[in-house]
N, C-alpha and C positions, 0 to 999 in steps of 0.2 A: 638935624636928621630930615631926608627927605619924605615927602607925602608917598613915595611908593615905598619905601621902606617902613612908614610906618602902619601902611596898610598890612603889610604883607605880616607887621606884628599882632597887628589885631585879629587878623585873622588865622594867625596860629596859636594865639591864645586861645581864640573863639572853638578852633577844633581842640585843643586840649581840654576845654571845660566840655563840649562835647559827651568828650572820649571819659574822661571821668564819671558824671552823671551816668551816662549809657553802664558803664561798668562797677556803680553804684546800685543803680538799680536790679543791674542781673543779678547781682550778688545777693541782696538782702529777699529777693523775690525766690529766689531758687533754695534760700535758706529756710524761707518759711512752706516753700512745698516737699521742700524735705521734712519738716519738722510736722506735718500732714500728711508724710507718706502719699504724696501724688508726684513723683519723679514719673514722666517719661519722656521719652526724645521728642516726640511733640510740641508737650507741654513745653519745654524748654525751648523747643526753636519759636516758638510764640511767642513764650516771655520776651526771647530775644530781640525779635521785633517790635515789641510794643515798646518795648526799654528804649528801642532804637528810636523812633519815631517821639516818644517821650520826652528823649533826651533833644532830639532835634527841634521841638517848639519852648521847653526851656532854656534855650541857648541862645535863642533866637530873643527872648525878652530880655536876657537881662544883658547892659552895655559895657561893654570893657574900657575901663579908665585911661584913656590915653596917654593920662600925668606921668601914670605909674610906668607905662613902658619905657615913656623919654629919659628919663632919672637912669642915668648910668649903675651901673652894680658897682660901686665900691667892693673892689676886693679886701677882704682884712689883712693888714700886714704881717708881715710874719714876726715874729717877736727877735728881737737882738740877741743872739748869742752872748752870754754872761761866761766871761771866763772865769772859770773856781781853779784857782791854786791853793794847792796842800802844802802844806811845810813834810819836806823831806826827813821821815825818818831811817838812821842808820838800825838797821836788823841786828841783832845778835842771834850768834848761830847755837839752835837750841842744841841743849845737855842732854847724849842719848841716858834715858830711862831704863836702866836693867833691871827684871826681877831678881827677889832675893829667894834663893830655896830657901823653903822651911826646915 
C-alpha cells in the first residue's frame, strides 16, 4: 500500500473517531440537562460546540495504529452448500371420513 493511500486511511479514521466522541458527547450531555429540566435551544447549541471542540483535542492525542489499517479484512467465507436428500416416500391416497347419523 502506498504512503498516500495510507494517509488518506488515517485520516479517515481520525475523522470517524472524531465524529463519534463529538456525538458521544452531545448525547450523554443533553441527557443529563434533560434529566435537570434545563433543555433550551442555547443550551444545546453550546453543548454542541463544546462537544465539538472537545471532541477535536481528544482526537488529536490519541494515534491511530497504522498495523491495523494495512492487514486486509479477510472476508468470512461463505459456508458450502450441504446437499440433504430425502428418501422418496410413495403417498397413499387418504380414505374419505364420513360421519355416521346417530
Amino acid at each position: 500500500m502506498n504512503k498516500s493511500k495510507l494517509k488518506s486511511l488515517v485520516k479517515s479514521a481520525k475523522k470517524a473517531l472524531k465524529a463519534d466522541i463529538k456525538l458521544g458527547l452531545i448525547k450523554e450531555l443533553k441527557q443529563i440537562t434533560g434529566k435537570l429540566g434545563q433543555e433550551s435551544k442555547k443550551l444545546s447549541k453550546e453543548i454542541e460546540k463544546g462537544a465539538e471542540k472537545l471532541a477535536k483535542k481528544i482526537s488529536k492525542e490519541i494515534k491511530i495504529d497504522k498495523s491495523a489499517l494495512l492487514e486486509p479484512v479477510a472476508a468470512p467465507k461463505p459456508a458450502e452448500a450441504v446437499k440433504v436428500t430425502t428418501p422418496k416416500v410413495k403417498e397413499k391416497p387418504l380414505k374419505k371420513v364420513t360421519e355416521k347419523p346417530e
